[in-house]
C-alpha positions in Angstrom: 28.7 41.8 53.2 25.7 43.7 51.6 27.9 43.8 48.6 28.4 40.8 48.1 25.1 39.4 49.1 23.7 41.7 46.1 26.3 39.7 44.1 24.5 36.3 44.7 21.6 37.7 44.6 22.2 38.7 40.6 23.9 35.5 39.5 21.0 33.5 41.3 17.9 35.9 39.0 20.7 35.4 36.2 21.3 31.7 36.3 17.3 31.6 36.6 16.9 33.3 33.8 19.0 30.7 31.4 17.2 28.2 33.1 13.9 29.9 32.1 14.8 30.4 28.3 16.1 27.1 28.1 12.5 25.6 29.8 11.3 27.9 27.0 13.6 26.2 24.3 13.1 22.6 25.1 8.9 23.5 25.3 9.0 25.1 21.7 10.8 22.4 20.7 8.6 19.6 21.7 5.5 21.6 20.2 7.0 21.7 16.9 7.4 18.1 17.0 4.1 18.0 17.7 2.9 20.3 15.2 5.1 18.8 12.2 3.3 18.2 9.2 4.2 16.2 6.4 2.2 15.0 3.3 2.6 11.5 1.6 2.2 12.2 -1.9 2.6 8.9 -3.8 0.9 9.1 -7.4 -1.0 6.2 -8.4 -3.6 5.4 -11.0 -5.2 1.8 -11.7 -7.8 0.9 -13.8 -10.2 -2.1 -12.4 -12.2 -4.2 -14.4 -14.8 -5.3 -12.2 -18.3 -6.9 -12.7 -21.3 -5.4 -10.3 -23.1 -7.8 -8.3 -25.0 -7.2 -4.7 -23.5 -8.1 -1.5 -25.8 -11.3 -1.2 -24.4 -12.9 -4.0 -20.7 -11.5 -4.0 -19.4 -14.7 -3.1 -20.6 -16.6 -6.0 -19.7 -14.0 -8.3 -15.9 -14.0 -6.9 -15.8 -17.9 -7.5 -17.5 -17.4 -11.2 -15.0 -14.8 -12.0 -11.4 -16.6 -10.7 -12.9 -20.0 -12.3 -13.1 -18.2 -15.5 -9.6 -16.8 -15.3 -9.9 -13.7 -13.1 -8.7 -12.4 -9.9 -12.3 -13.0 -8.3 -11.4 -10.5 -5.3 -14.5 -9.1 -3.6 -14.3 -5.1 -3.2 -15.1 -3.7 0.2 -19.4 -3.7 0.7 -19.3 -6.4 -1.8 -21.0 -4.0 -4.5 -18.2 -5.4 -7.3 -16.0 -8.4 -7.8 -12.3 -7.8 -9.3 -11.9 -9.4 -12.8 -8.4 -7.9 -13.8 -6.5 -5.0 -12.5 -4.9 -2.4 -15.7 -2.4 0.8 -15.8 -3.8 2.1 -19.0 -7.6 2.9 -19.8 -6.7 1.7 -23.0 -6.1 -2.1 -21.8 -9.0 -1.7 -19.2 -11.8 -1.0 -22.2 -10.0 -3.3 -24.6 -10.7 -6.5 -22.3 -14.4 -4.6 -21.6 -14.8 -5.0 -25.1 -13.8 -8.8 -25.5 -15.7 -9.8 -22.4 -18.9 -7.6 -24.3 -18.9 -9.7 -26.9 -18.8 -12.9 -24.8 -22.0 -11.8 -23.5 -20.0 -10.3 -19.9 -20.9 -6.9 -19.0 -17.7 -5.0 -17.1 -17.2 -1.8 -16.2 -14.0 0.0 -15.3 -13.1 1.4 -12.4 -10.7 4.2 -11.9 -8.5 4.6 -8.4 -5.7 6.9 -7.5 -4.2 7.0 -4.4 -5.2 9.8 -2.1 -2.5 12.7 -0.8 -2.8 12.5 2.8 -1.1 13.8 5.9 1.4 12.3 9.0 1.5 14.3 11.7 3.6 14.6 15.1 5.9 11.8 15.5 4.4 10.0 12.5 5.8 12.4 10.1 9.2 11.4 10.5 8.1 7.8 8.2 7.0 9.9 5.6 9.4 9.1 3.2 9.5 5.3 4.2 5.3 5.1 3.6 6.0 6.3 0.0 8.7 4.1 -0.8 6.8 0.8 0.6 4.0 1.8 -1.6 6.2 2.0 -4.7 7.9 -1.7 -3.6 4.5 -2.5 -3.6 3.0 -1.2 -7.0 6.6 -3.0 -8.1 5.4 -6.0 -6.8 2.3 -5.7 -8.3 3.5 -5.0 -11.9 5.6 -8.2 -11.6 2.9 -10.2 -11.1 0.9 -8.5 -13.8 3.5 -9.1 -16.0 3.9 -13.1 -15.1 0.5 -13.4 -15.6 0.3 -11.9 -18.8 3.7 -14.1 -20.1 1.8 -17.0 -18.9 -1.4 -16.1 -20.6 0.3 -15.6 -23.8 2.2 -18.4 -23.8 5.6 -16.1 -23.5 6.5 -17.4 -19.8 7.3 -20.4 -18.5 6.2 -21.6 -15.6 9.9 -22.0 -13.8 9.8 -18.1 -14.8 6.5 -17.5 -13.2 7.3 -19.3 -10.2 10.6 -17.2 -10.3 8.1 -14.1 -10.5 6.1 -15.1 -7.9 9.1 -16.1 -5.4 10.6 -12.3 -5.9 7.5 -10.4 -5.3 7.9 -12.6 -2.1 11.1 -11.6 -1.2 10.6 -7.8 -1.5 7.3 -7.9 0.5 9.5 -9.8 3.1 12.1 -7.3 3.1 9.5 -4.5 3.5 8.6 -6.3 6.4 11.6 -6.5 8.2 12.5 -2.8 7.2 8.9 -1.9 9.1 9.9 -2.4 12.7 8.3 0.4 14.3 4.6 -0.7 15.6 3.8 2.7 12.8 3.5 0.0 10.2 1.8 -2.6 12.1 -1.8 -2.5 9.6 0.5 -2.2 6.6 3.0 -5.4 7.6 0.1 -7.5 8.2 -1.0 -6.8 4.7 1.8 -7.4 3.0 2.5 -10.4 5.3 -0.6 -11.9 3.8 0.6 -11.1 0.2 4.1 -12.7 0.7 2.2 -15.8 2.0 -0.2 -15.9 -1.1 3.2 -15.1 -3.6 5.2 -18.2 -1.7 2.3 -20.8 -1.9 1.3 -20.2 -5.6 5.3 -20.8 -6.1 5.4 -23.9 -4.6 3.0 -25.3 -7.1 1.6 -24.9 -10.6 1.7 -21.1 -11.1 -2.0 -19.9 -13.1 -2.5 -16.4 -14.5 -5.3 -16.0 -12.3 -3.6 -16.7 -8.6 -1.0 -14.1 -9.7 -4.0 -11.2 -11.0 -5.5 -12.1 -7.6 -2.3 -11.2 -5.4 -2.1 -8.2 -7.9 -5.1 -6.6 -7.1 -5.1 -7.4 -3.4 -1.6 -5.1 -3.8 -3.2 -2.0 -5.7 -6.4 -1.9 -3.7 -3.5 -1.5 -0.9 -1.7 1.3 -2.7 -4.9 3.1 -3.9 -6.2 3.2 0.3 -2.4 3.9 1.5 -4.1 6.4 3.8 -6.1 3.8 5.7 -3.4 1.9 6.7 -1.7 4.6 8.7 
């Protein structure tokens, strides 16, 4: 009998043991969930053509700017209204210069979007947050370019309105792709952009609604951080 209770007795301190490292397993597991790390690294640079002003008279500014062509969008602390929204320097001081000699003073201002990290659970949607910002600068360069065609004459406006209806469609599609409540900020953004993209497509497409939905979409990209 003493035999065999010795017998139990070893299974029991071995089965405790397997339970034990596997207690130990399923812990260090759940910490390195916890502890993973990722970095969003999507590279972006814009060049904003903005025209100073105080927050008092932001407002007015904005409505000066889009009456005379521009986007008119009011920068966070309303310390600078958005006039036009470049990807080259080059273009940025070229219009600078124009505007100069209508008696406008502009100055550019550079963004890049900002490495920053997910952690925990988060980090699984790194690669998603990277690819919605590149849908979005997309977006965005559509609409640059349809404002551009129209300003020069080289669009029409069935081809802007096509522009405008496309950049809606893949903000929509972003947004159904975004179910997890992760992307809640960020869908309500682009909700707002696919609105602005339907409604200028259901009328009279101008250079200027299009450069306004434009910049709303960079100033997105360039504080991707914020949003998550």
């Amino acid at each position: 009998m003493g035999k065999r209770k010795r017998l139990d007795l070893g299974q029991f301190f071995a089965v405790l043991g397997l339970f034990a490292i596997a207690v130990a397993l399923f812990v260090a597991a759940v910490l390195g969930v916890k502890r993973e790390e990722r970095e969003v690294d999507f590279r972006a640079e814009y060049y904003f053509l903005v025209r100073s002003c105080e927050s008092t008279t932001a407002a007015a500014v904005a409505g000066t700017v889009y009456g005379s062509g521009g986007a008119g969008v009011v920068l966070d602390g309303g310390e600078a209204v958005i006039v036009a929204c470049y990807y080259s320097v080059q273009d940025a001081e070229r219009v600078q210069s124009a505007m100069r000699e209508k008696g406008v003073e502009t100055r550019v201002w550079t963004r890049s979007s900002e490495k920053f990290m997910l952690k925990g659970d988060s980090a699984a949607f790194c690669a998603r947050v990277e690819a919605n910002a590149a849908t979005a600068e997309t977006c965005a360069r559509l609409l640059y370019d349809a404002a551009n065609g129209l300003e020069r004459a080289q669009m029409s406006q069935a081809q802007a309105q096509a522009a405008a209806r496309g950049a809606a469609c893949s903000l929509a599609g972003l947004v159904q792709g975004n179910e997890e409540g992760f992307f809640g900020l960020w869908n309500a953004g682009l909700v707002a952009a696919e609105r602005q993209c339907r409604e200028v497509a259901d009328g009279i497409v101008f250079a200027k609604d299009l450069r306004r939905i434009q910049a709303e979409l960079l100033c997105a990209v360039v504080e991707l951080d914020t949003f998550f």
